[in-house]
C-alpha positions in Angstrom: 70.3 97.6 81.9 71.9 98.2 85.3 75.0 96.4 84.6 75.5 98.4 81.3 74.9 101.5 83.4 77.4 100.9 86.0 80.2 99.6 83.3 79.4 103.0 81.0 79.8 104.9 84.4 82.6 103.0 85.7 84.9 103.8 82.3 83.9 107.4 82.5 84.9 106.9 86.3 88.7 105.3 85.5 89.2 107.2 82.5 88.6 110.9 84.2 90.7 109.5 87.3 93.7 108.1 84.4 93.2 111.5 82.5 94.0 114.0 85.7 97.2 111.7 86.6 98.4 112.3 83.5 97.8 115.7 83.5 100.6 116.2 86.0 103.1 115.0 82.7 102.3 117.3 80.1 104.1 120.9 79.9 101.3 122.4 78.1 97.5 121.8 78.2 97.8 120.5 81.4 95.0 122.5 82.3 92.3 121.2 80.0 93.6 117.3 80.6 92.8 118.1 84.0 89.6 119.4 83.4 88.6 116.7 81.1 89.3 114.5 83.8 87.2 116.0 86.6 84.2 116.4 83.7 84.7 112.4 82.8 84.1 111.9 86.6 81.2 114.1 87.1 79.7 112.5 84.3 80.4 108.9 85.6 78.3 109.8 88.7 76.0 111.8 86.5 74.3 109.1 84.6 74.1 106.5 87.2 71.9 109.4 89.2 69.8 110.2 86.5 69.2 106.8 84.7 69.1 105.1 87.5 67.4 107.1 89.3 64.9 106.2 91.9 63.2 102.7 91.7 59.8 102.0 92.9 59.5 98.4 94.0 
């Protein structure tokens, strides 16, 4: 279950980093690819936080 976690997170990670480098490109909606982007990343460290959450050993 980790591992998926951390893959599910790391894509959301990448792909909100990949999305505000190409937000620089575009002439119009720059703004929302931009914003995507910082909202992919938030949500990459977002569910490792919550599902992972503290473990009790």
């Amino acid at each position: 279950m980790k591992i998926f976690v951390f893959v599910i997170a790391m894509a959301f990670f990448v792909g909100g980093i990949i999305l505000m480098g190409y937000a620089i490109d575009l002439k119009e909606g720059m703004a929302l690819m931009f914003f995507g982007g910082i909202l992919s990343v938030s949500v990459s460290l977002a569910i490792p936080f919550n599902l992972l959450g503290e473990q009790s050993h």
